[in-house]
VOGU-3710 file (C-alpha; in Angstrom, 3 decimals, decimal comma):
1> xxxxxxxxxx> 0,000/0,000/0,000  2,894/2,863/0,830  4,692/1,157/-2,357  1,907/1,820/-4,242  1,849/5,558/-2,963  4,899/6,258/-3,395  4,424/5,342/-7,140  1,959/7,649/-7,197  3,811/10,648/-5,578  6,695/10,419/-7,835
11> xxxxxxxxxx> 4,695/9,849/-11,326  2,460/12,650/-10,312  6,138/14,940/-10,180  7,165/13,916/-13,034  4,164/14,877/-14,823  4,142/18,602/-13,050  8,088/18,861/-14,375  7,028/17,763/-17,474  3,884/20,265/-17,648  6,180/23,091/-16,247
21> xxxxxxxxxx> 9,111/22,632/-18,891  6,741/22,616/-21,790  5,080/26,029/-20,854  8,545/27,566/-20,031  9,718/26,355/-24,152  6,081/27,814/-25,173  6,308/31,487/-23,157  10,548/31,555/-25,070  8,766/30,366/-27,956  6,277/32,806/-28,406
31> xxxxxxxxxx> 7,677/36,125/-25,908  11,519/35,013/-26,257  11,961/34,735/-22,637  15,129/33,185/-21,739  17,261/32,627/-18,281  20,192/34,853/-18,283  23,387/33,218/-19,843  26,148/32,890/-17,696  28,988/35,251/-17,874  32,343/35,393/-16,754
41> xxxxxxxxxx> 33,226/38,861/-15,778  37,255/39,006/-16,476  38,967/41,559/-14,164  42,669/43,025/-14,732  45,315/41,711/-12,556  47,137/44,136/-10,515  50,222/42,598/-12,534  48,363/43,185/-15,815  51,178/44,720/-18,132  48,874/46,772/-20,144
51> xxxxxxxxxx> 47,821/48,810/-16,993  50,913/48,564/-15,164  55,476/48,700/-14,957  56,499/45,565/-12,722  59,975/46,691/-11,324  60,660/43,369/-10,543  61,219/42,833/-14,041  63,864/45,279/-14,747  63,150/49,243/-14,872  63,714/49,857/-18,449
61> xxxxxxxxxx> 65,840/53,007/-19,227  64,561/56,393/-20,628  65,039/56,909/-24,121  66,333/60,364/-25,883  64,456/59,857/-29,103  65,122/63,510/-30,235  66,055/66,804/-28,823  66,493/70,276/-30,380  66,315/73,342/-28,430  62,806/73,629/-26,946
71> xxxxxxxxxx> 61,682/70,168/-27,729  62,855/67,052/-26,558  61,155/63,560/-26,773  61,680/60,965/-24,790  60,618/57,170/-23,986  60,152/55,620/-20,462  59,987/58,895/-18,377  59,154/58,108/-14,392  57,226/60,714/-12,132  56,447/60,818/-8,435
81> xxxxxxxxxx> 54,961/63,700/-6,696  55,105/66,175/-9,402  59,052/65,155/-10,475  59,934/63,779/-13,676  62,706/60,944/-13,265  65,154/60,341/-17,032  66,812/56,975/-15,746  69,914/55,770/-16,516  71,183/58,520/-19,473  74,143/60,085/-17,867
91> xxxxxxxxxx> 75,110/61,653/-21,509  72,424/64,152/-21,849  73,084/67,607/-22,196  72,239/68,837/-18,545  70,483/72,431/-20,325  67,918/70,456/-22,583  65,534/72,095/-20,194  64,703/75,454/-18,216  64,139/75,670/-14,060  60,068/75,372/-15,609
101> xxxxxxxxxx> 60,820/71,287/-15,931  61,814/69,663/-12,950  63,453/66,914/-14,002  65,972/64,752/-12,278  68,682/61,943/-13,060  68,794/58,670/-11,908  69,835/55,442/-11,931  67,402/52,478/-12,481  68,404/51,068/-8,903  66,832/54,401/-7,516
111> xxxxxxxxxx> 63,453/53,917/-8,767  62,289/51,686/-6,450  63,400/53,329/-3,369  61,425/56,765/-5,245  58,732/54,889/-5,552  58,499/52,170/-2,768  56,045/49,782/-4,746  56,745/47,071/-7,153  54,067/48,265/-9,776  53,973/51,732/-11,223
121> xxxxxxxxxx> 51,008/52,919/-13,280  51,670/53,621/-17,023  50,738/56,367/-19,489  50,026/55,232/-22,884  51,123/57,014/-25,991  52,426/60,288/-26,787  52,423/62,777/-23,771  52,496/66,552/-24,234  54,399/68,424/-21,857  53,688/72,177/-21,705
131> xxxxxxxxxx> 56,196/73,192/-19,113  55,579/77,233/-19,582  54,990/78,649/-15,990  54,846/82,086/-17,502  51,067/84,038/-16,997  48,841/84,807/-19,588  51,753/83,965/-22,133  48,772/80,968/-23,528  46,139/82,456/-22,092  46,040/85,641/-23,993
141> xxxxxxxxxx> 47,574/84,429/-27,481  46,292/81,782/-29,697  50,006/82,619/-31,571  52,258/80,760/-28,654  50,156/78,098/-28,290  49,846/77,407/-31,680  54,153/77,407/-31,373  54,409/75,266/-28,345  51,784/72,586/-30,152  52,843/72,701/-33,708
151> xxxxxxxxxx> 56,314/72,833/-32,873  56,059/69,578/-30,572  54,132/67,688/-33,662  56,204/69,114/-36,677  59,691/67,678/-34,351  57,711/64,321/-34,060  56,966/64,095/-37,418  60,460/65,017/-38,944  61,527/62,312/-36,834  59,762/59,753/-37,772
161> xxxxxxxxxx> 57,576/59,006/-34,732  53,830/58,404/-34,458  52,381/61,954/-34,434  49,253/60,929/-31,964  48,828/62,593/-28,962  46,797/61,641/-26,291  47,456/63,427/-22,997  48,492/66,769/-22,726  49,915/68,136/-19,251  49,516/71,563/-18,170
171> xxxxxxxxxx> 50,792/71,526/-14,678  51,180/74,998/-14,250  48,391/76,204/-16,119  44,359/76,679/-14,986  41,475/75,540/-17,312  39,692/78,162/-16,884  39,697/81,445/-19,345  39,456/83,519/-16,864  42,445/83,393/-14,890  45,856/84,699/-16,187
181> xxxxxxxxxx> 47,632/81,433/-15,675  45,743/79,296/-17,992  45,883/77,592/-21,431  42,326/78,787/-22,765  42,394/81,700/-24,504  38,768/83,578/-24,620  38,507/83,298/-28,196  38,591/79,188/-28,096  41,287/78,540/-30,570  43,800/77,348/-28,048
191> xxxxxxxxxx> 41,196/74,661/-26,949  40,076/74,006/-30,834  43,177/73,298/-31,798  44,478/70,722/-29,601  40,739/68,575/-29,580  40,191/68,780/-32,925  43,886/67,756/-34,000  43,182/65,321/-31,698  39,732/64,599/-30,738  40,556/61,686/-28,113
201> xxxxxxxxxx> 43,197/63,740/-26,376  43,135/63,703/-22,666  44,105/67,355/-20,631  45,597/67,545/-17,510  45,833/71,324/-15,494  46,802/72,614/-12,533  43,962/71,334/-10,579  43,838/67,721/-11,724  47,971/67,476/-11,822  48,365/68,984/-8,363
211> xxxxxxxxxx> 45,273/66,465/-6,989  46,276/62,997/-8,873  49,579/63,581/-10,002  52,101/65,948/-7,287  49,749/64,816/-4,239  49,027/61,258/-5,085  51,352/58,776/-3,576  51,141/56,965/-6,628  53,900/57,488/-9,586  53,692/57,113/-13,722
221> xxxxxxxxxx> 55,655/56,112/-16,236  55,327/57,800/-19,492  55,828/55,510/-22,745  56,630/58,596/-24,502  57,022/62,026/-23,175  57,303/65,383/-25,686  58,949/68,313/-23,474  58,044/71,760/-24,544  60,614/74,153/-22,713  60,147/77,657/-24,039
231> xxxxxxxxxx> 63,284/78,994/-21,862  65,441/76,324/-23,157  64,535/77,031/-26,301  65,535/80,841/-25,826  68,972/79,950/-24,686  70,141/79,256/-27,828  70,934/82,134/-29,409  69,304/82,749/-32,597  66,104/81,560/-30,689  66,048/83,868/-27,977
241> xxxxxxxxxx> 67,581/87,030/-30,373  64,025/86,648/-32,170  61,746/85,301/-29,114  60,866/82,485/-31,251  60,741/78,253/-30,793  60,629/77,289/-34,177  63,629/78,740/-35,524  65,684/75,500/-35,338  62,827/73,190/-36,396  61,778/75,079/-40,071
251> xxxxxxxxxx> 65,369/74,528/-41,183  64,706/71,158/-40,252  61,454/71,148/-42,139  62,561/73,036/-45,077  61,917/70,447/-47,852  59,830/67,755/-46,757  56,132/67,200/-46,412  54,916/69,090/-43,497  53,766/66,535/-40,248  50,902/69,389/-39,447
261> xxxxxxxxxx> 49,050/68,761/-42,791  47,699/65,315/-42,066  46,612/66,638/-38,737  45,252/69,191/-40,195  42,865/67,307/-41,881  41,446/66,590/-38,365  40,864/70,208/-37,730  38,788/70,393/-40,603  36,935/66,772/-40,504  36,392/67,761/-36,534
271> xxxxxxxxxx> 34,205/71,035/-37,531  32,415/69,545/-40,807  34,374/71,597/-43,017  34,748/69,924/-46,843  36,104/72,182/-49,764  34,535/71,730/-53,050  36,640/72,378/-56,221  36,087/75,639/-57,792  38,150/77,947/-60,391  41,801/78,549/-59,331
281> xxxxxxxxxx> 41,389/81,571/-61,484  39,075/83,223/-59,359  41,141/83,742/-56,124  39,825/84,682/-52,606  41,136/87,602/-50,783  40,956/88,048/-46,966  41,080/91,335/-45,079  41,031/90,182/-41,357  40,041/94,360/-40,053  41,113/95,510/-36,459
291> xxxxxxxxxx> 39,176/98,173/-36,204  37,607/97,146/-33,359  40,867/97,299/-31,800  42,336/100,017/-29,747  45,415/100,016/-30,699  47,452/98,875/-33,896  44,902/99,519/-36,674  44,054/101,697/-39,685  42,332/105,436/-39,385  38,737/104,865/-40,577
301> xxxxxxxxxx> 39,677/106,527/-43,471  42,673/104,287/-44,624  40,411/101,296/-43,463  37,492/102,521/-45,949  40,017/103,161/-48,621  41,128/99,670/-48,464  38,233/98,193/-48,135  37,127/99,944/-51,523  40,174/99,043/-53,280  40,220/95,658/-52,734
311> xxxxxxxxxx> 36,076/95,555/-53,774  37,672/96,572/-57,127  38,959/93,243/-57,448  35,343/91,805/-57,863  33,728/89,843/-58,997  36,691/88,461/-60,996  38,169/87,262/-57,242  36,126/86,646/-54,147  36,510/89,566/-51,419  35,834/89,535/-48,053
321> xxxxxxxxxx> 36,596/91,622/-44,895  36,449/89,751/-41,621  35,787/90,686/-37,359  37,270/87,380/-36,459  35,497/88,009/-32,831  31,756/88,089/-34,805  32,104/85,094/-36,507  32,037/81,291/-35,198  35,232/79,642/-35,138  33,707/77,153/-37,733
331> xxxxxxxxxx> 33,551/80,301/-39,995  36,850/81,389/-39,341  38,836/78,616/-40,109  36,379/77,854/-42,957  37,303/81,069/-44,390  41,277/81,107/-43,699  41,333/77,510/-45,685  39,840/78,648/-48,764  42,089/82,259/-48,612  44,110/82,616/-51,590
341> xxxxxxxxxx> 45,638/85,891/-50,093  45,459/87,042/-46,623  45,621/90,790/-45,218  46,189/91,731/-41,534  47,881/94,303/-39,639  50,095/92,666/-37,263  48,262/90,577/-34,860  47,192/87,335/-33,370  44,804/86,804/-36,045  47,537/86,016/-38,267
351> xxxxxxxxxx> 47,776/82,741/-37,036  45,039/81,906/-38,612  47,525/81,213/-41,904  48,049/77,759/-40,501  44,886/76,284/-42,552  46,111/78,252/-45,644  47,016/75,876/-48,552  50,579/75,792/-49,350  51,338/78,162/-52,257  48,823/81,255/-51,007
361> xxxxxxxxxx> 50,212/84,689/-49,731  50,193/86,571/-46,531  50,514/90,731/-46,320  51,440/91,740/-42,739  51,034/95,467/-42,029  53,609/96,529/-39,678  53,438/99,920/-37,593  56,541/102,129/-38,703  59,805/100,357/-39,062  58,572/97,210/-37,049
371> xxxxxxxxxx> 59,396/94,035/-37,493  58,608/90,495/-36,013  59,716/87,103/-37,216  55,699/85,330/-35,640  54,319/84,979/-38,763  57,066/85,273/-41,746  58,610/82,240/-39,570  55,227/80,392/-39,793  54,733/81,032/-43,297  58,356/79,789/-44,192
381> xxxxxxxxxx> 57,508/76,622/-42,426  53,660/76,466/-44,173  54,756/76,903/-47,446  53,179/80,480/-47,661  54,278/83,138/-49,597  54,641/85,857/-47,053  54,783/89,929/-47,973  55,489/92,598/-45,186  54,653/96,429/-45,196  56,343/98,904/-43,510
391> xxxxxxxxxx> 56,008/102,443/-43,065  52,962/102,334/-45,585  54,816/102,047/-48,618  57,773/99,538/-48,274  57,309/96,086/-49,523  59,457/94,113/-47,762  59,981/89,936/-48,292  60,944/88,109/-45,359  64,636/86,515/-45,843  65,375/90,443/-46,693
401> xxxxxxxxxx> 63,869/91,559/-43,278  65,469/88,810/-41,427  69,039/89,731/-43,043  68,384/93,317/-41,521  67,898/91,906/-38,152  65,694/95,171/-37,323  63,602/93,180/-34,527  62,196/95,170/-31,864  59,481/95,035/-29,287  57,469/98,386/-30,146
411> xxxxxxxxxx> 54,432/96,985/-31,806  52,179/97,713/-28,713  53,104/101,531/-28,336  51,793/104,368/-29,788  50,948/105,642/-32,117  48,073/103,787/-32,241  47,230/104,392/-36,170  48,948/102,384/-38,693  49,878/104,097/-42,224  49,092/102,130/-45,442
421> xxxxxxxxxx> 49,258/103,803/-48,894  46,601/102,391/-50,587  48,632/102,741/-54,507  51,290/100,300/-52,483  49,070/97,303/-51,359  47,330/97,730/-55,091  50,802/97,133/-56,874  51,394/94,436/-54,259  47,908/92,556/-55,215  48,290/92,683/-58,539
431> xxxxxx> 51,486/91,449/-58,613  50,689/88,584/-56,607  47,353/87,549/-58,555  49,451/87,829/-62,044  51,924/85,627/-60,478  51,459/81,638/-62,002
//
């Protein structure tokens, strides 16, 4: 009798496990309802070599891949509490960089003792290190950042290496654009050039270097830091004579396909801009106007005299006259890339020449008998024709105003009106629009 009930107990199961399975397959048939797969969640080691430097397996050696004065690139770089560590290169010249880098030398049996762990975090890629502890020298001009960037890429380039950056330390510089010691200039270009060269970049400033890098008790290694030293770049002397980084670096350049072009290309894919073929007859001419500007610019009747003169020129070429400030900086550097022939008085604006095609012209106004090497420099190393003014009336090329070595630092004094005779810059057009 309990045989016989027990029979019936466990039949009577199976048949419920039976009834139960073939409603769950009818509900995944018809609803798709499925148990969760199983997943193995894979977690990186401590020891994981991707993520970390085990010092128990030797403490590899920095690397001098390249130095010039200014810029210096180097591989397996060490830093604890705010100090860069170059191990084991004892041959280095001891000035590659100012008092603004600290920097120290030592051995590869010293790291561990900086360090005091067996594991030191790494930093992937190509590291840019702005090392300028100067104020408002980045904040306020899109010119010397634009010199501390493109000469760090150009040097990479004409050395062969991967130009890809993807950190960029400002330790002594704010990220705000309101404080004088900061990289942001108000305008934006500072900050659209570096994320649109490089739209995967990550930046480090003051705040985030002094919280997880100087203060944190742990260290890096860089795979490959680029060292931008603007006082060791003045201290040799043709360098510091002008006031200028990239003096060393265009002879270098002089010759060979540019490294900024491809990047470039970024730039432009970053902000949607596309250029569509049109007549290289019809020519575009640019008049970036400071009369908005208190100082260095045109009397308002030299300004409307130009302006007039170069209308002249349509509609056989494509004029326009530009308030960089009232446009977007889409529009800008839409503008600047399709300019055949670009007009400014001496200013940060000028800069603007660096998403010129090779071949086009530049015509920088100076006050007087001024002279500055900013922009002739950058169009020698863009490919640019470039065309000065002084005085009003003489046309001056570069190499000739470089041979007179008649720099001087006046161009923010008075007077405040700049002299242009209008017969001059239409000589100077027309020559350069009949040239092949």
């Amino acid at each position: 009798m309990n045989i016989t009930r027990l029979w019936l107990v466990l039949a009577g199961t199976f048949v419920a496990i039976n009834i139960i399975v073939s409603f769950l397959q009818i509900l995944d048939l018809q609803y798709g309802v499925t148990p969760p797969p199983q997943t193995t969640i894979h977690l990186s080691t401590v020891d994981d070599e991707e993520l970390h430097l085990d010092t128990q397996n030797g403490v590899p050696n920095t690397i001098v891949r390249a130095h010039i004065a200014g810029y210096t690139v180097l591989d397996n770089v060490y830093m604890k509490s705010g100090t860069f560590y170059v191990v084991g290169v004892h041959d280095i010249k001891k000035n590659f960089v100012s008092a603004d880098t600290d920097i120290q030398y030592v051995d590869s049996y010293d790291v561990e003792s900086i360090f005091n762990t067996r594991y030191i975090p790494r930093v992937h890629g190509t590291t840019l290190l702005f090392s300028e502890k100067r104020p408002m020298l980045l904040h306020a001009h899109f010119y010397h950042f634009y010199e501390f960037f493109l000469g760090a890429i150009t040097f990479l380039g004409i050395n062969d290496l991967p130009v890809q950056v993807t950190t960029a330390l400002f330790p002594a510089q704010d990220s705000t654009k309101t404080q004088k010691y900061g990289w942001r200039d108000a305008p934006g270009l500072n900050e659209l050039l570096l994320t649109s060269s490089f739209p995967n970049v990550a930046t480090v400033t003051k705040e985030t270097w002094d919280a997880l890098y100087k203060e944190s008790p742990f260290g890096r290694v860089f795979d490959r830091l680029v060292v931008i030293d603007r006082l060791a770049a003045y201290a040799e002397h043709t360098n510091g004579y002008w006031g200028k980084m990239l003096l060393e670096i265009k002879d270098l350049v002089q010759g060979k396909p540019h490294p900024w072009f491809p990047v470039r290309e970024n730039v432009f894919k970053t902000l949607g801009i596309s250029h569509k073929p049109r007549d290289p007859q019809r020519k575009v001419i640019t008049y970036m106007s400071r009369q908005h500007n208190p100082n260095r610019k045109f009397s308002e009747e030299t300004h409307e005299q130009l302006v007039d003169k170069l209308k002249s020129f349509e509609p056989t070429h494509e004029v326009n006259v530009i308030v960089m400030h009232l446009v977007s900086l889409k529009e800008q550097v839409e503008l600047i890339s399709r300019t055949d022939i670009l007009i400014s008085i001496h200013s940060n604006g000028l800069t603007h020449m660096i998403f010129q095609k090779p071949g086009s012209a530049v015509i920088e106004v100076f006050p007087g008998k001024n002279f500055a090497r900013d922009y002739e420099l950058t169009a020698s190393m863009m490919g640019i024709h470039y065309y000065a003014v002084q005085d009003g009336t003489r046309i001056c090329r570069g190499p000739e105003l470089v041979e007179e070595g008649n720099f001087n630092e006046e161009l923010n004094q008075p007077p405040y009106d700049v002299d242009l005779d209008i017969h001059t810059i239409d000589i100077l057009l027309t020559t350069i629009l009949e040239e092949p």
